[in-house]
KEZA-749458 format. One record per residue (C-alpha): residue in three letters; x, y, z. Coordinates in nm, 4 decimals, always signed. Each point is the difference from the previous one (the first is absolute). Example, Ala and Ser with C-alpha at 12.3 -4.5 7.8 and 13.67 -1.06 7.14 Angstrom:
BEGIN
node rest->ALA | xx->+1.2300 | yy->-0.4500 | zz->+0.7800
node rest->SER | xx->+0.1370 | yy->+0.3440 | zz->-0.0660
end
This chain:
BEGIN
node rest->UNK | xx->-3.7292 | yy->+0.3496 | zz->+3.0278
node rest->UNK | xx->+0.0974 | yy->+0.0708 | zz->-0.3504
node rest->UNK | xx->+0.3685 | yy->+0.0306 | zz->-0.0394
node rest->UNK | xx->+0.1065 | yy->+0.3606 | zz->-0.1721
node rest->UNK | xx->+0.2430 | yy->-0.1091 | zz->-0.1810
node rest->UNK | xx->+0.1329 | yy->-0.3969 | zz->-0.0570
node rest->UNK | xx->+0.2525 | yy->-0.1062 | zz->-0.1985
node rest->UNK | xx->-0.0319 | yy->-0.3466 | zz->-0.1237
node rest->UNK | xx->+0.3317 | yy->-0.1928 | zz->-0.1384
node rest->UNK | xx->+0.2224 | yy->+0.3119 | zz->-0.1015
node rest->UNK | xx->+0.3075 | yy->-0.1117 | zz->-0.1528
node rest->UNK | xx->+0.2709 | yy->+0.2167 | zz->-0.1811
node rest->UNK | xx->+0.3353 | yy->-0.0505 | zz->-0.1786
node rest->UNK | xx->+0.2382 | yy->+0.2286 | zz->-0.0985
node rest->UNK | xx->+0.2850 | yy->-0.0704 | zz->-0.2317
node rest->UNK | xx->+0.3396 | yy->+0.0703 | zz->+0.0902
node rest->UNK | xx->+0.1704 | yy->-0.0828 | zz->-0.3495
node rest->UNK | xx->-0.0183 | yy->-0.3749 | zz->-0.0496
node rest->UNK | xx->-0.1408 | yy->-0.0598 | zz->+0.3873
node rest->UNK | xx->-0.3473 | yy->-0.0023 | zz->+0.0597
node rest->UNK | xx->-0.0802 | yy->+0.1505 | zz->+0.3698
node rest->UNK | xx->-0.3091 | yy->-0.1196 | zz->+0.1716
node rest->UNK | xx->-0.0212 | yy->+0.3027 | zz->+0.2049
node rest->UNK | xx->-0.3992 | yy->-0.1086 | zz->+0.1017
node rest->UNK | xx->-0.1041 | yy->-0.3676 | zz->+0.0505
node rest->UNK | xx->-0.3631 | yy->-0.0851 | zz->-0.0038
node rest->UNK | xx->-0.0998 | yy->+0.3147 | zz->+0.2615
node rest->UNK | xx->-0.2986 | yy->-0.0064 | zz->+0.1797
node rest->UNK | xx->-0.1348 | yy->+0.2942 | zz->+0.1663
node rest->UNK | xx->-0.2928 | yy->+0.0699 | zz->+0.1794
node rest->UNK | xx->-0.0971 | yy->+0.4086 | zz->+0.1905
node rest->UNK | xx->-0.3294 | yy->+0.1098 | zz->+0.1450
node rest->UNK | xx->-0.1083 | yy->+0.3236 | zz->+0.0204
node rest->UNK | xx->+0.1522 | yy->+0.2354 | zz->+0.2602
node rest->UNK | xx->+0.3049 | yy->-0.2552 | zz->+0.0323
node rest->UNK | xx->+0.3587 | yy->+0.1090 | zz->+0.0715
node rest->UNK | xx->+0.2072 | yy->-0.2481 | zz->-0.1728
node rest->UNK | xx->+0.4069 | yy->-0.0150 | zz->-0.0057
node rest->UNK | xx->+0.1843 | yy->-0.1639 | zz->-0.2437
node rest->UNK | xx->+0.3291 | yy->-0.0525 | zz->+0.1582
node rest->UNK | xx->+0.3344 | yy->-0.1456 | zz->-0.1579
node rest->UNK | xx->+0.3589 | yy->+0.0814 | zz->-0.0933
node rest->UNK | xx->+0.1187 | yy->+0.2683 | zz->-0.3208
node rest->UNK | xx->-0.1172 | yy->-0.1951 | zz->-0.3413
node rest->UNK | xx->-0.1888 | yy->-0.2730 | zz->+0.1481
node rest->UNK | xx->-0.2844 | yy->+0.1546 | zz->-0.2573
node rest->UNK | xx->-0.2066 | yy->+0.2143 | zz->+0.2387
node rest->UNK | xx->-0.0035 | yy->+0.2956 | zz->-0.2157
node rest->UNK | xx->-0.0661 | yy->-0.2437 | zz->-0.3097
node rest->UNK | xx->-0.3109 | yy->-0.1062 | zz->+0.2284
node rest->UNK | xx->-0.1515 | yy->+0.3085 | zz->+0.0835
node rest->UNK | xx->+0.0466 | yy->+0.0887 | zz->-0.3485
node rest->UNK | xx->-0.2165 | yy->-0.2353 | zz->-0.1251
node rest->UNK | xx->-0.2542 | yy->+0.0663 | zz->+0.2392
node rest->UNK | xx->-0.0091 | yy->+0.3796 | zz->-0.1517
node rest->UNK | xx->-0.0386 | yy->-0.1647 | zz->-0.3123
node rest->UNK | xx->+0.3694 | yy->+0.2139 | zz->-0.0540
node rest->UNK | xx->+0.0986 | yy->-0.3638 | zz->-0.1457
node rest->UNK | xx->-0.1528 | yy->-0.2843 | zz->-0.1105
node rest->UNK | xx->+0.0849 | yy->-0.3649 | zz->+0.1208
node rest->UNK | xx->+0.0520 | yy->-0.2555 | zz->-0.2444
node rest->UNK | xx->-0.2417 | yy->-0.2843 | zz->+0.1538
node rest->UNK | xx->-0.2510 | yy->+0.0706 | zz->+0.2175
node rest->UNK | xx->-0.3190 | yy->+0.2446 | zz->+0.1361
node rest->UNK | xx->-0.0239 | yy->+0.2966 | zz->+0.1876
node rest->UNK | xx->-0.3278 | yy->+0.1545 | zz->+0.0780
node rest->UNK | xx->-0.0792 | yy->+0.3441 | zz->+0.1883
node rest->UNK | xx->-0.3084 | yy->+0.0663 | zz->+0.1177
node rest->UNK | xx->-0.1267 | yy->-0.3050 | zz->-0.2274
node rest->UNK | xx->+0.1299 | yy->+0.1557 | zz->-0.2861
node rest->UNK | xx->+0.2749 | yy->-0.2537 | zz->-0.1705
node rest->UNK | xx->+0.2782 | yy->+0.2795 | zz->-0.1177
node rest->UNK | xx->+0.0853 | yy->-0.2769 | zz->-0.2644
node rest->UNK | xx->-0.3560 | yy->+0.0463 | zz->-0.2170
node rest->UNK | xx->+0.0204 | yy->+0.3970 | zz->-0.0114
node rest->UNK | xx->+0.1227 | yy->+0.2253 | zz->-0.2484
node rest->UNK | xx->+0.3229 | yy->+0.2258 | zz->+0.0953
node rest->UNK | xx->-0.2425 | yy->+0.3026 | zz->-0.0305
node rest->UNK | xx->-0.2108 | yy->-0.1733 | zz->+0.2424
node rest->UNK | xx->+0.2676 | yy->-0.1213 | zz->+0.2255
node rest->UNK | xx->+0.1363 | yy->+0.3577 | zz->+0.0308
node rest->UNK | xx->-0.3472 | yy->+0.1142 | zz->+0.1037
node rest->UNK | xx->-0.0842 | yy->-0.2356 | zz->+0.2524
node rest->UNK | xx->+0.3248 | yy->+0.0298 | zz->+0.1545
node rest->UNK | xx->-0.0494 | yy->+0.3722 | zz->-0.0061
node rest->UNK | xx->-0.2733 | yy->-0.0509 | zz->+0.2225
node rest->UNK | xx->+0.0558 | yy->-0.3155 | zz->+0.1837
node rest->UNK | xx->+0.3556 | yy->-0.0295 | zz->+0.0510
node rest->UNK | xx->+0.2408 | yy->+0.2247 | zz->+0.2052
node rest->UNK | xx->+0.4001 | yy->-0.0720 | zz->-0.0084
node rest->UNK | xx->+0.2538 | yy->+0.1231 | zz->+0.1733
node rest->UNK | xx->+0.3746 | yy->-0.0268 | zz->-0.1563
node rest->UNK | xx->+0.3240 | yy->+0.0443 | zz->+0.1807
node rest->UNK | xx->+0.1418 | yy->+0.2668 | zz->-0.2661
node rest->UNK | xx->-0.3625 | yy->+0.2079 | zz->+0.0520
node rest->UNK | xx->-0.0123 | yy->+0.0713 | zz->-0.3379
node rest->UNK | xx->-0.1234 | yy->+0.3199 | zz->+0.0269
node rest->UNK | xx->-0.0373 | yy->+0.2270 | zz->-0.3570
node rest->UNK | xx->+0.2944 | yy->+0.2477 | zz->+0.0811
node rest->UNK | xx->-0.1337 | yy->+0.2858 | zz->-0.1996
node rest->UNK | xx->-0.3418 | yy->+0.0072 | zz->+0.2338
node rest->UNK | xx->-0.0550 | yy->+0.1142 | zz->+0.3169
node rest->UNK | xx->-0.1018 | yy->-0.2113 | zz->+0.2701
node rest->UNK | xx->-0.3565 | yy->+0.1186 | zz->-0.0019
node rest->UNK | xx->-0.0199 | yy->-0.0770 | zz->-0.4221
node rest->UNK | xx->+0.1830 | yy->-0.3206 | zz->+0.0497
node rest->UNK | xx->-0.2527 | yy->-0.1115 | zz->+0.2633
node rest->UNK | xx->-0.3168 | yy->+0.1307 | zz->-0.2865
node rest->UNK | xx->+0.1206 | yy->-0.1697 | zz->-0.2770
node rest->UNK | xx->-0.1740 | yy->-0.3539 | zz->+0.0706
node rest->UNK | xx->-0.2992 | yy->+0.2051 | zz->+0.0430
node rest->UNK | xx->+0.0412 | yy->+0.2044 | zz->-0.2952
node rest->UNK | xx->+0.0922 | yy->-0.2603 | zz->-0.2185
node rest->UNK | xx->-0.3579 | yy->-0.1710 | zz->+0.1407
node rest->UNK | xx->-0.1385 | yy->+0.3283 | zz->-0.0492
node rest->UNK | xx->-0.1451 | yy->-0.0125 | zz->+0.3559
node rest->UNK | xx->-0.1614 | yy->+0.3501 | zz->+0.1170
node rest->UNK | xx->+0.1941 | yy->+0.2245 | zz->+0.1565
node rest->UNK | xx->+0.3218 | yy->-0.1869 | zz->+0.0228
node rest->UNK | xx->+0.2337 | yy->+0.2671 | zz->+0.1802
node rest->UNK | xx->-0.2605 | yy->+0.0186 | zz->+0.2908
node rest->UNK | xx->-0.0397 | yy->-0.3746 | zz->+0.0580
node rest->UNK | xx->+0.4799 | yy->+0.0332 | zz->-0.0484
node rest->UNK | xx->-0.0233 | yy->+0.2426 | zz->+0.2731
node rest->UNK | xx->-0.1547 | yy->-0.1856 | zz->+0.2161
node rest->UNK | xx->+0.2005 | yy->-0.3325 | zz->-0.0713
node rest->UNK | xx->+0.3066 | yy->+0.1984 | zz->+0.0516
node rest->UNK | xx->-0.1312 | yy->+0.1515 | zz->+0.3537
node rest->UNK | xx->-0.0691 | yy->-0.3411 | zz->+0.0474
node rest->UNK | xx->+0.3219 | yy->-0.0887 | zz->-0.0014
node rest->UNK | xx->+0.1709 | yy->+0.3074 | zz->+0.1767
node rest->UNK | xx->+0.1074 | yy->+0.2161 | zz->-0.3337
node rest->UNK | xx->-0.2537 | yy->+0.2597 | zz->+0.0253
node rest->UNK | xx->+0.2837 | yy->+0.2517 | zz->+0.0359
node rest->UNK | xx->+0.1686 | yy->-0.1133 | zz->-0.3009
node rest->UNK | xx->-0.2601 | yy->+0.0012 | zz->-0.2774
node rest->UNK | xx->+0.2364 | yy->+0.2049 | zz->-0.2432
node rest->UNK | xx->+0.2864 | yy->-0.1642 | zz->+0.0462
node rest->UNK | xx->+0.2073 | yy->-0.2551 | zz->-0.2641
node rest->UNK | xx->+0.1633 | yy->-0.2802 | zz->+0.0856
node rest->UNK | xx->+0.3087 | yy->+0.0848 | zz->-0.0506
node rest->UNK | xx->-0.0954 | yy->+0.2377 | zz->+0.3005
node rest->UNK | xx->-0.1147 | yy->-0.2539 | zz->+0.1922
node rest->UNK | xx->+0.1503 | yy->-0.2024 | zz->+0.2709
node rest->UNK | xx->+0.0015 | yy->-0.3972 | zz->-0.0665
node rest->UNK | xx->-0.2488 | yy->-0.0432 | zz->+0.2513
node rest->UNK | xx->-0.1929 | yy->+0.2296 | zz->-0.1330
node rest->UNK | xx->+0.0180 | yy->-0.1176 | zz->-0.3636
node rest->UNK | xx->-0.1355 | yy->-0.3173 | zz->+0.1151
node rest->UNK | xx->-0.2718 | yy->+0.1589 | zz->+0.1743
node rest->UNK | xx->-0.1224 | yy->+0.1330 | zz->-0.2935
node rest->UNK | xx->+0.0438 | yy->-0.3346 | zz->-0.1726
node rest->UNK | xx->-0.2634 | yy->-0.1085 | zz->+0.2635
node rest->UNK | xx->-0.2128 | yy->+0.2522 | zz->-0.0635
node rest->UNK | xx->-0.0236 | yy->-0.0337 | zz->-0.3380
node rest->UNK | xx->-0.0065 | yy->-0.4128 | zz->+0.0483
node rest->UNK | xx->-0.3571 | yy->+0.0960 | zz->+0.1861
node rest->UNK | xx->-0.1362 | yy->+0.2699 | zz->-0.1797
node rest->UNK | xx->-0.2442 | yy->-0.2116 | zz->-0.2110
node rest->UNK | xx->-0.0966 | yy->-0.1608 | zz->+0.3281
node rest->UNK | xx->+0.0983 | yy->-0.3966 | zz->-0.0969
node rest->UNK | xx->-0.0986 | yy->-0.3069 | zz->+0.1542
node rest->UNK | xx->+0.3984 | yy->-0.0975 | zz->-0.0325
node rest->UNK | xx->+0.3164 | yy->+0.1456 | zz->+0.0823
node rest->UNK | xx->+0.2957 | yy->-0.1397 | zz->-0.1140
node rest->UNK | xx->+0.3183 | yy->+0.1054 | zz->+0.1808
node rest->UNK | xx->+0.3571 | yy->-0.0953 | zz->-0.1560
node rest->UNK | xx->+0.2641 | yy->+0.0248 | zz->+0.3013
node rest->UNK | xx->-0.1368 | yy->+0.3596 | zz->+0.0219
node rest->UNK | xx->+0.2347 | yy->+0.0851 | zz->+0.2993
node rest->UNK | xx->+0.2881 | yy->-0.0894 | zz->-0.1759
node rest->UNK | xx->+0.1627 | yy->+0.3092 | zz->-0.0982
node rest->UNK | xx->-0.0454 | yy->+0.1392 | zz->+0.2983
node rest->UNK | xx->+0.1644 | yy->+0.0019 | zz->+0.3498
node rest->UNK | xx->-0.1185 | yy->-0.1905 | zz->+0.2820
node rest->UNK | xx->-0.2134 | yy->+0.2872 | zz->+0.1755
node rest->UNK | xx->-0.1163 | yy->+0.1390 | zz->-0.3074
node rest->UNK | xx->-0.1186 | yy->-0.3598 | zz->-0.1171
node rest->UNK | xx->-0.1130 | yy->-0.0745 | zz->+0.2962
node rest->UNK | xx->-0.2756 | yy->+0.3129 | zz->+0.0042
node rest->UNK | xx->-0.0496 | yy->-0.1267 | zz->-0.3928
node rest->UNK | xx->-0.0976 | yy->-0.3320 | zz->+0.0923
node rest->UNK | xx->-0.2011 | yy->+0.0977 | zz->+0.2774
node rest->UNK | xx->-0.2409 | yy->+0.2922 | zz->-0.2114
node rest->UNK | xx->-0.0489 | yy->-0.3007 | zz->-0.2613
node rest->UNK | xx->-0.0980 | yy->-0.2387 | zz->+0.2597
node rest->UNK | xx->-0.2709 | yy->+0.2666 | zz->+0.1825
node rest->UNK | xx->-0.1108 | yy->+0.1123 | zz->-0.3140
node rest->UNK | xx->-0.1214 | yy->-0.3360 | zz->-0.1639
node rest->UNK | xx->-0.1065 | yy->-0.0926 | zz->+0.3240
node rest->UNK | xx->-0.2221 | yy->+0.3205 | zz->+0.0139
node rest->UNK | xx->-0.1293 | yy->-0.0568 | zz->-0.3435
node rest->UNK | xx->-0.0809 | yy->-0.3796 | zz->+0.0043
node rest->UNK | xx->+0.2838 | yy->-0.0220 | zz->-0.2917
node rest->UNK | xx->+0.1923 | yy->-0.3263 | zz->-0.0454
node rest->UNK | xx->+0.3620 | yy->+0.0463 | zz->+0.0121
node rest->UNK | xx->+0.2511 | yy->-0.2451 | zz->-0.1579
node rest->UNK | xx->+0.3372 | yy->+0.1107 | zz->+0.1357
node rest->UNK | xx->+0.3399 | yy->-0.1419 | zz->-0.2025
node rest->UNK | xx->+0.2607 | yy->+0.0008 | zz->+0.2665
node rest->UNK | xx->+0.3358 | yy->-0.1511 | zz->+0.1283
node rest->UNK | xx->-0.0314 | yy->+0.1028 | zz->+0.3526
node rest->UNK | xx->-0.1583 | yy->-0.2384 | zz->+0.2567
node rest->UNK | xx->-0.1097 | yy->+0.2922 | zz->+0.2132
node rest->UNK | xx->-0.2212 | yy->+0.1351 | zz->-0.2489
node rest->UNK | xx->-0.1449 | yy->-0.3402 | zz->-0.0702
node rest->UNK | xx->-0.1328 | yy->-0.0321 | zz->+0.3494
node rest->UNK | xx->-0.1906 | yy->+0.2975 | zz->+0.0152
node rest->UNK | xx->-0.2005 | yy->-0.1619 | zz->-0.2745
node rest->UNK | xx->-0.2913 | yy->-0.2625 | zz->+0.0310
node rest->UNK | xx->+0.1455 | yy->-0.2758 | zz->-0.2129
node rest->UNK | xx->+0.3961 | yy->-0.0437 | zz->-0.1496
node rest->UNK | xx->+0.0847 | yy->-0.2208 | zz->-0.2367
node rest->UNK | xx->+0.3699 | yy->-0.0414 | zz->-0.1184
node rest->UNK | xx->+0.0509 | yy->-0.0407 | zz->-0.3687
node rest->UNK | xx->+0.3552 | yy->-0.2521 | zz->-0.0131
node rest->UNK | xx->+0.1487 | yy->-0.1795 | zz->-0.3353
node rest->UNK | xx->-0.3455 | yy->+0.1313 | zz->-0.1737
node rest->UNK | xx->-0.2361 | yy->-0.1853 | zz->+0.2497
node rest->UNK | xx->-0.2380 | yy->+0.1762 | zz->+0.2524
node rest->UNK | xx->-0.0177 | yy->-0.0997 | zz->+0.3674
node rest->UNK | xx->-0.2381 | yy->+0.1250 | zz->+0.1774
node rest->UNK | xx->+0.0757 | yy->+0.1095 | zz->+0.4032
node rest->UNK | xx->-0.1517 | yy->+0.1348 | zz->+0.2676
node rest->UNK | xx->+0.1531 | yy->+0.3487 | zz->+0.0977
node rest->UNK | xx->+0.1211 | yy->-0.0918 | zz->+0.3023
node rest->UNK | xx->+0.1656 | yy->-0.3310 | zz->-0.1778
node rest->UNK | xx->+0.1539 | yy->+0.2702 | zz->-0.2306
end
């Protein structure tokens, strides 16, 4: 089986004035389609950093990482932004929602920006998808947490990727709450055939997944679940 996405030697530095911080050391990554994968490991072990990079957010300073064949390192920005658009789906902690927009508009802007056909029909649906059919008009500063974050997911899914990238997206959010969170992301990729790479810190998550592996002092072990 082709792997969806591999990442081949990542490395990345950041400076911290005169110090040099290898954050990533010679990474190697491999996820199949349909895969649930956890990366698991303590606050600024460079998970985030990681899953950037796999967005093509960031760019690693040695290294390869290729997405559906395509190496993210030989495309323009323009192109990058495209086939992310379409390929890629993340989920972020803060939801990053556009406060000015309703749920249902911030849901249709990938599409719009794509300029897919009718884009608030196919948001509508994501968002019934997701239980917010009764809150369509609604910003997020009306919004509950949980329910900012399921709008984050449906707008993560919209364009229908082959990858969704979640980035401790249960993290704001109380234990019940996150717990129902985790659980729609899990059903829905697993309904869809969508490969989810979930960023996390809590073992429990990580063995509800099909692979973990811990990220420590910028190296990547890899673990069963169950090890986990």
């Amino acid at each position: 089986m082709q792997p969806l996405l591999q990442l081949k030697k990542i490395t990345k530095t950041f400076h911290q004035g005169e110090q040099c911080v290898e954050v990533l050391k010679n990474i190697n990554l491999s996820v199949n389609p349909g895969e649930q994968i956890a990366i698991l490991g303590q606050s600024g072990s460079g998970k985030s950093t990681l899953l950037s990079i796999m967005a093509g957010l960031d760019h690693p300073d040695l290294g390869t990482i290729e997405v559906n064949q395509e190496n993210l390192a030989t495309i323009s920005q323009n192109e990058l932004s495209r086939f992310r658009s379409k390929h890629i789906g993340i989920v972020f902690q803060q939801y990053h929602l556009m406060r000015h927009l309703t749920a249902l508009e911030n849901v249709s802007l990938p599409l719009e920006l794509q300029r897919t056909v009718e884009p608030s029909k196919k948001a509508r649906e994501a968002l019934h998808a997701v239980g917010l059919s009764n809150r369509l008009d609604h910003f997020p500063s009306q919004l509950s947490g949980g329910e900012c974050q399921r709008v984050a997911i449906a707008r993560a899914m919209i364009s229908e990727p082959s990858i969704i990238l979640a980035d401790e997206p249960s993290g704001n959010l109380d234990q019940k709450t996150g717990e129902e969170i985790m659980g729609l992301i899990f059903c829905l990729c697993r309904d869809r055939g969508q490969t989810l790479i979930l960023v996390t810190h809590n073992h429990d998550l990580a063995k509800k997944c099909d692979r973990t592996v811990i990220l420590s002092d910028g190296i990547l072990v890899e673990k069963s679940a169950q090890e986990a």
